[in-house]
C-alpha positions as CSV (number, residue, x, y, z in Angstrom):
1,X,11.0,14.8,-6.4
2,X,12.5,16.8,-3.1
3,X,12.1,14.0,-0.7
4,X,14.0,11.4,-2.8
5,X,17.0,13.3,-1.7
6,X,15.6,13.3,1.8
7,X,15.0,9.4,1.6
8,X,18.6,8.6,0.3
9,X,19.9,10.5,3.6
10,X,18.6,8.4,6.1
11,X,20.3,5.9,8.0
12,X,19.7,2.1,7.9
13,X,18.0,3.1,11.3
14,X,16.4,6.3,10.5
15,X,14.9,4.2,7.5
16,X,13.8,1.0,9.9
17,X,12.1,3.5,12.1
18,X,10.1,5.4,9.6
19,X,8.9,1.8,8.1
20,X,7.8,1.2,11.5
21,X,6.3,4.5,11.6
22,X,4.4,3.9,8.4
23,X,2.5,0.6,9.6
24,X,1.8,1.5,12.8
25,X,0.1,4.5,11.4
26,X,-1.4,2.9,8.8
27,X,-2.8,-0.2,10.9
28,X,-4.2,2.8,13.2
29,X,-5.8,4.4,10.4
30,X,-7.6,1.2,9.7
31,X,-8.3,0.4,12.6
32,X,-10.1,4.1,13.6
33,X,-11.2,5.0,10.2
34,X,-11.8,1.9,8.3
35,X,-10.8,2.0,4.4
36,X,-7.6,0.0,3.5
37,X,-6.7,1.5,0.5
38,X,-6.9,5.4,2.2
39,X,-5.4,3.9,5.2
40,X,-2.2,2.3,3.5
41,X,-1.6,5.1,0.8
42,X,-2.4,7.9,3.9
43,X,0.6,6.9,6.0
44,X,2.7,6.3,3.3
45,X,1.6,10.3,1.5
46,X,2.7,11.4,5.4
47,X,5.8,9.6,5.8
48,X,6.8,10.7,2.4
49,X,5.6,14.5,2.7
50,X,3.3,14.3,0.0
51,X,-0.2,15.5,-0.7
52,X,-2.7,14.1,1.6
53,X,-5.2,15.1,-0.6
54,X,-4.2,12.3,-2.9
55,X,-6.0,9.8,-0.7
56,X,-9.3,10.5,-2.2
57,X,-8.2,8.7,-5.4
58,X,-7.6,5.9,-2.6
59,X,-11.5,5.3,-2.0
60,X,-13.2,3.1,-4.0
61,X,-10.4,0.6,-4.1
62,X,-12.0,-0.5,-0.3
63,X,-12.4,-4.4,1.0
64,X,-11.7,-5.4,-3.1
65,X,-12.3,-2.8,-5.2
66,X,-15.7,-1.4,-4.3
67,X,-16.2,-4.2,-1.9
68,X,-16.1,-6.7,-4.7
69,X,-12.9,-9.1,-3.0
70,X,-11.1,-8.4,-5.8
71,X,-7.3,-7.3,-5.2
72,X,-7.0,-6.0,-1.8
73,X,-7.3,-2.2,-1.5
74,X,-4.3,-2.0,0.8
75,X,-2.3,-3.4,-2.0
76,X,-3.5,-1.1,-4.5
77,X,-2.7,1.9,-1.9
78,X,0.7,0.4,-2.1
79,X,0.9,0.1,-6.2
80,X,0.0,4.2,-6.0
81,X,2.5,5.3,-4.1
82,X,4.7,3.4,-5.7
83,X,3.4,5.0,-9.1
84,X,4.3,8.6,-7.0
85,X,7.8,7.6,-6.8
86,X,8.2,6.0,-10.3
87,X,5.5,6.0,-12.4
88,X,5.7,8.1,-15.6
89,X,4.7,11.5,-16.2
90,X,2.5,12.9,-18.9
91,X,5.6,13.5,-21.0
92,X,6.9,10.2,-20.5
93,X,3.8,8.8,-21.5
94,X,3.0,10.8,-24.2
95,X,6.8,9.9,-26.1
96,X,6.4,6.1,-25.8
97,X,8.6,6.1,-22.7
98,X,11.9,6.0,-24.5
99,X,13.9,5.3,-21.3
100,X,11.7,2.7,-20.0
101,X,10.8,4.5,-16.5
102,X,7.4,2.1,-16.4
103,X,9.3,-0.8,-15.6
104,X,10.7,0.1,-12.4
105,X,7.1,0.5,-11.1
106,X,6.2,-2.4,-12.8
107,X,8.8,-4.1,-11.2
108,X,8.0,-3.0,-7.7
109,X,4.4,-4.0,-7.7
110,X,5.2,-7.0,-8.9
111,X,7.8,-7.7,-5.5
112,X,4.5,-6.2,-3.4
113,X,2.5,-8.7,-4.7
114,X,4.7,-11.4,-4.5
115,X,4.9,-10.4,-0.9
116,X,1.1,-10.6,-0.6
117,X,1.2,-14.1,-2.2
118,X,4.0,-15.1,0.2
119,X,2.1,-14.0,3.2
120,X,-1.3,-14.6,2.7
121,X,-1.8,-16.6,0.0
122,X,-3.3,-14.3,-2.5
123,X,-3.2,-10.5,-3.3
124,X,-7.3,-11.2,-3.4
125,X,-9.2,-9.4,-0.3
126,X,-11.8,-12.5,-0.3
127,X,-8.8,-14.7,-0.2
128,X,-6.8,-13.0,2.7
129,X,-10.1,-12.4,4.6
130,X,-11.1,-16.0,4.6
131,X,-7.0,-16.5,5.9
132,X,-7.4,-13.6,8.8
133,X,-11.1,-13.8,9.6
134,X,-12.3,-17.8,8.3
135,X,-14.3,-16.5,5.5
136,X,-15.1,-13.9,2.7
137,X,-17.7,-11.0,3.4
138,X,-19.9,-9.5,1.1
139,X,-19.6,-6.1,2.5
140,X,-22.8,-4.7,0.3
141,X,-25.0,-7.0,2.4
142,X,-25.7,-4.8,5.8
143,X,-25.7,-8.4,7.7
144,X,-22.5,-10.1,6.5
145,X,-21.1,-6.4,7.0
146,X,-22.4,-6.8,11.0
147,X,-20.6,-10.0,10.6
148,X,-17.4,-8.4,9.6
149,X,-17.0,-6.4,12.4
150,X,-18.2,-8.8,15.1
151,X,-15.4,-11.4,13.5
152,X,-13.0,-9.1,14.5
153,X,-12.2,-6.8,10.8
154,X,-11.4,-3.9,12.5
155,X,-9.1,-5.0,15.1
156,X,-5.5,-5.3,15.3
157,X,-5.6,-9.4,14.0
158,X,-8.0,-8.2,11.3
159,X,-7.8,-5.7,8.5
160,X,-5.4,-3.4,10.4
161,X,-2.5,-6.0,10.1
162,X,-2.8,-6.7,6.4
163,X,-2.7,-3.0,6.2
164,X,0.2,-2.5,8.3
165,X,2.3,-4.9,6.0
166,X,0.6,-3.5,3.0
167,X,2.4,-0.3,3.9
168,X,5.6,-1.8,5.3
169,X,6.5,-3.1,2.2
170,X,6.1,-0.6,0.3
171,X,7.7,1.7,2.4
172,X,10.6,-0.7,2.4
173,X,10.4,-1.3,-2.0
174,X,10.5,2.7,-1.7
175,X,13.5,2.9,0.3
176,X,15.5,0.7,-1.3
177,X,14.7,1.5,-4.7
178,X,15.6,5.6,-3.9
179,X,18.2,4.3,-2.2
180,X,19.3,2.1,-5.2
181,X,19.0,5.1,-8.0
182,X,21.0,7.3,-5.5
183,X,24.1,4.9,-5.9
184,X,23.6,4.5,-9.6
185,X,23.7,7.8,-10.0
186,X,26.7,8.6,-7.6
């Protein structure tokens, strides 16, 4: 992947602002266009150079999975890109993985969740909505979803900040795992 070798040239600062980049985008994203798992993996996909039309496979993973409350969609946007980076190709798949490449993405979403839990509690969207709004919505019900937005969802104490470190972190996991090959490899 081209912008691996892109990522390993930036400086500690050059990386710190890009993070920075990355959740203030993606908070902005939720904030405008609703969607936590398009708005996480969208900033990251731009930061990164890569395909925006990937966020479509972002979509149902919104408020839960489907609006369920089930693992937050902003994590999940995170657990994709991360897959971009190092998750297996067909051929790895297909030959068992002989060298193992799984793991490393394994391992990543494992540390994103862990930061979830660390922050919030939970990498459950009912869970860190009743931490950041008092309670859990059932977004399928048109007046719990009124609800949503009047306690404040969409705004930057809401939705927008989970997001936000949804896609720091994984920006950050990124980073330092690229960075991390790069010097294995030197």
């Amino acid at each position: 992947m081209d912008v691996r070798k892109k990522l390993t040239r930036l400086s500690d600062e050059e990386a710190q602002e890009l993070i920075e980049e990355i959740a203030k985008k993606a908070a902005h994203y939720e904030e405008v266009y609703h969607g936590c798992c398009e708005a996480a993996f969208l900033a990251l996909l731009e930061a990164f150079d890569l395909p925006r039309d990937y966020m479509r496979m972002a979509t149902g993973f919104a408020a839960g999975i489907g609006f369920k409350g089930l693992t937050c969609g902003a994590l999940c946007g995170g657990v994709m890109a991360i897959g971009l980076f190092f998750g297996r190709s067909y051929s790895d798949y297909v030959s068992g993985d002989p060298t193992r490449k799984r793991y490393v993405a394994f391992r990543l979403a494992k540390e994103l969740c862990e930061r979830f839990v660390q922050e919030y509690g939970s990498a459950l969207c009912k869970d860190i909505q009743t931490k950041i709004l008092g309670k859990w919505y059932d977004l399928w019900d048109p007046k719990q979803h009124k609800e949503f937005e009047r306690a404040g969802a969409h705004t930057p104490k809401g939705c927008p900040s989970v997001v936000a470190n949804a896609a720091k972190w994984t920006a950050e996991l990124i980073l330092n795992e690229v960075k991390k090959l790069q010097h294995e490899q030197d």
